[in-house]
C-alpha positions as CSV (number, residue, x, y, z in Angstrom):
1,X,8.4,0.4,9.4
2,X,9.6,-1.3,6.5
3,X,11.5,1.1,4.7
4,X,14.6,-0.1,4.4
5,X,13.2,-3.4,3.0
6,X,11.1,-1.7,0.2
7,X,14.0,0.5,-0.5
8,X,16.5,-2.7,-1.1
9,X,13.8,-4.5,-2.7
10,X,13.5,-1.7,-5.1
11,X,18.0,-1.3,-5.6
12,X,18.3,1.3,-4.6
13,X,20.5,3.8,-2.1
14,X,19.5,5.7,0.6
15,X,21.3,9.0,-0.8
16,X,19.3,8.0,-4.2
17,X,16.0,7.5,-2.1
18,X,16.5,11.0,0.1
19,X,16.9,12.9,-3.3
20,X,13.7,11.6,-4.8
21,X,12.5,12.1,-1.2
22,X,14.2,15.9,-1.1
23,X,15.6,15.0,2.6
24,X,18.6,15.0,3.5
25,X,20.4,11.6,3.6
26,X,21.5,11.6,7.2
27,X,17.4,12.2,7.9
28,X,16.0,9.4,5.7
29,X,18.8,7.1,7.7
30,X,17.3,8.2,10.7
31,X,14.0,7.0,9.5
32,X,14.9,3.9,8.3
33,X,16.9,2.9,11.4
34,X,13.5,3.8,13.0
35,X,15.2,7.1,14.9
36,X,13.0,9.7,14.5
37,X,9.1,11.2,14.2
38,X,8.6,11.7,10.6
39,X,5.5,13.8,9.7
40,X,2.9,12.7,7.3
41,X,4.0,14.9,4.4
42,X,7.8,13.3,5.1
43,X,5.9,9.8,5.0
44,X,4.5,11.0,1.7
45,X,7.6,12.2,0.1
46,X,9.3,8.9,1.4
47,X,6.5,6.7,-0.3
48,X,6.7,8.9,-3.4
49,X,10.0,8.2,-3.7
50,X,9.6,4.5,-3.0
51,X,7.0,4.2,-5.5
52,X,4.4,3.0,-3.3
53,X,2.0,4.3,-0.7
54,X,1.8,5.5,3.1
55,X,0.4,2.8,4.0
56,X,3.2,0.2,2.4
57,X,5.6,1.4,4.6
58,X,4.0,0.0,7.4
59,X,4.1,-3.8,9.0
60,X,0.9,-5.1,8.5
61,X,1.5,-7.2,11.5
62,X,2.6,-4.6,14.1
63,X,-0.7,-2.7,13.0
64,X,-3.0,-5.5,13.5
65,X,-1.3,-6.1,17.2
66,X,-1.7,-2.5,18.3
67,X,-5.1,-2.5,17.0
């Protein structure tokens, strides 16, 4: 996922990012560091919070491959 790289892209911190997100910041680190299952509605709060959409946070790469 590409989380991390949209969230430094955009300046800002994870704790800023889980607030927006409503998660708590040791979950969204988790996420980022690719630890963890996330449901779709956390994948919805994290793109809110990002400003962008479920499907940004994606590599466009790794999806074509497993496709």
């Amino acid at each position: 996922m590409r989380i991390k790289q949209l969230r430094t892209a955009s300046g800002l911190s994870q704790a800023k990012c889980a607030a927006r997100a409503d998660l708590d910041p040791s979950t969204w680190n988790r996420i980022e560091q690719g630890q963890g299952n996330p449901s779709l509605s956390t994948l919805v709060s994290i793109a809110d919070a990002l400003g962008c959409e479920v499907p940004d946070l994606f590599d466009k790469e790794a999806a074509t491959v497993a496709a």
